[in-house]
C-alpha positions in Angstrom: 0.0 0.0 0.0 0.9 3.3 -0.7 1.7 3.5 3.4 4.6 1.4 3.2 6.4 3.4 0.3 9.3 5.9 1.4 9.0 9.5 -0.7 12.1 8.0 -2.6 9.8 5.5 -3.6 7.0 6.9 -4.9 8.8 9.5 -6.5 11.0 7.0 -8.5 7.5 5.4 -9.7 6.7 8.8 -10.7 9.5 9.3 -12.5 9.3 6.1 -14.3 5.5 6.7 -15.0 6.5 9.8 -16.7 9.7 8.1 -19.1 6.5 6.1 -20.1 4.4 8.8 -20.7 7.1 10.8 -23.0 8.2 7.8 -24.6 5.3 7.4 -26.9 5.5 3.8 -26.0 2.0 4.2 -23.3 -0.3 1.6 -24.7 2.6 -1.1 -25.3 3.9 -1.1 -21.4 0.8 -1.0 -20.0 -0.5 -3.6 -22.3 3.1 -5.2 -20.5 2.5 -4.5 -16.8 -1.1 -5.8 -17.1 0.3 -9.2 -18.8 2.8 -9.3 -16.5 1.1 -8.1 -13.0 -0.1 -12.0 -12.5 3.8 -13.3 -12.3 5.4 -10.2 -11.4 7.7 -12.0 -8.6 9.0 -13.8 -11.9 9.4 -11.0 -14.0 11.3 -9.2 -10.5 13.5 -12.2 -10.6 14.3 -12.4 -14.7 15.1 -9.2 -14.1 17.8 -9.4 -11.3 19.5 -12.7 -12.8 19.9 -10.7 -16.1 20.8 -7.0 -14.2 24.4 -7.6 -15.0 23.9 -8.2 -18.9 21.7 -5.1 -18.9 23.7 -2.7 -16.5 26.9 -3.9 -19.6 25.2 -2.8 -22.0 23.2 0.6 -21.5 23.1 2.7 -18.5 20.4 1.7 -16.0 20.2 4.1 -13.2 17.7 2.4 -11.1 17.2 -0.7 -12.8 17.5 -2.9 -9.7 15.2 -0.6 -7.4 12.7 -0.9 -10.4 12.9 -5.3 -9.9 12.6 -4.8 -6.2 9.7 -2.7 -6.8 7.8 -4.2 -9.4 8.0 -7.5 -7.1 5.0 -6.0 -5.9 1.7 -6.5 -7.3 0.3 -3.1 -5.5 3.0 -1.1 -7.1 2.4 -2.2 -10.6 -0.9 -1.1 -10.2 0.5 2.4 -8.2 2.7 2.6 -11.9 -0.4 1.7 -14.2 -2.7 4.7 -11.5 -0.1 7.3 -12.5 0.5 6.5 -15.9 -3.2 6.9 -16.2 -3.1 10.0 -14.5 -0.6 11.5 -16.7 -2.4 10.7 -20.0 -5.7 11.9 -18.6 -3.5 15.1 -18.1 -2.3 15.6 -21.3 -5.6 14.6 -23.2 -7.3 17.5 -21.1 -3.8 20.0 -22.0 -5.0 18.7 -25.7 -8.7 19.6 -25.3 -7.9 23.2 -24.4 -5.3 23.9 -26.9 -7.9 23.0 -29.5 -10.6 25.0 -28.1 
């Protein structure tokens, strides 16, 4: 629950809510978290035993804090929340700007 997050937590959700957002890539990782939010330990896992690999070949600030995160069901869903949030956002920026 969103009690047992520290404020470095939630903001580092935040922050990776919003690389989604501006990435253009939205509908494919959420399409991802919801496919994965069933087996998310597994996919927490996968992602430790191949950390190394990654942090070789691009740099991955946070990439471990993101597996121990997203071990968690409740946070996936926290991620998909803001996500949310942030396109409602910029459909409503989009609605005025055409008005």
């Amino acid at each position: 629950s969103n009690e047992d997050l520290s404020k470095n937590d939630i903001d580092f959700i935040n922050r990776l809510a919003k690389k989604i957002h501006s990435s253009g890539f939205v509908t494919p990782c959420v399409l991802f978290l919801e496919m994965v939010r069933p087996i998310s330990s597994l996919g927490s896992h996968a992602m430790v035993f191949l950390g190394p690999i990654i942090n070789g070949l691009v740099q991955s600030d946070g990439y471990y804090r993101a597996a121990e995160l997203l071990n968690n069901k409740e946070i996936i869903a926290i991620l998909l929340d803001e996500i949310e949030r942030l396109e409602m956002l910029d459909s409503v920026d989009d609605n005025r700007s055409n008005n």
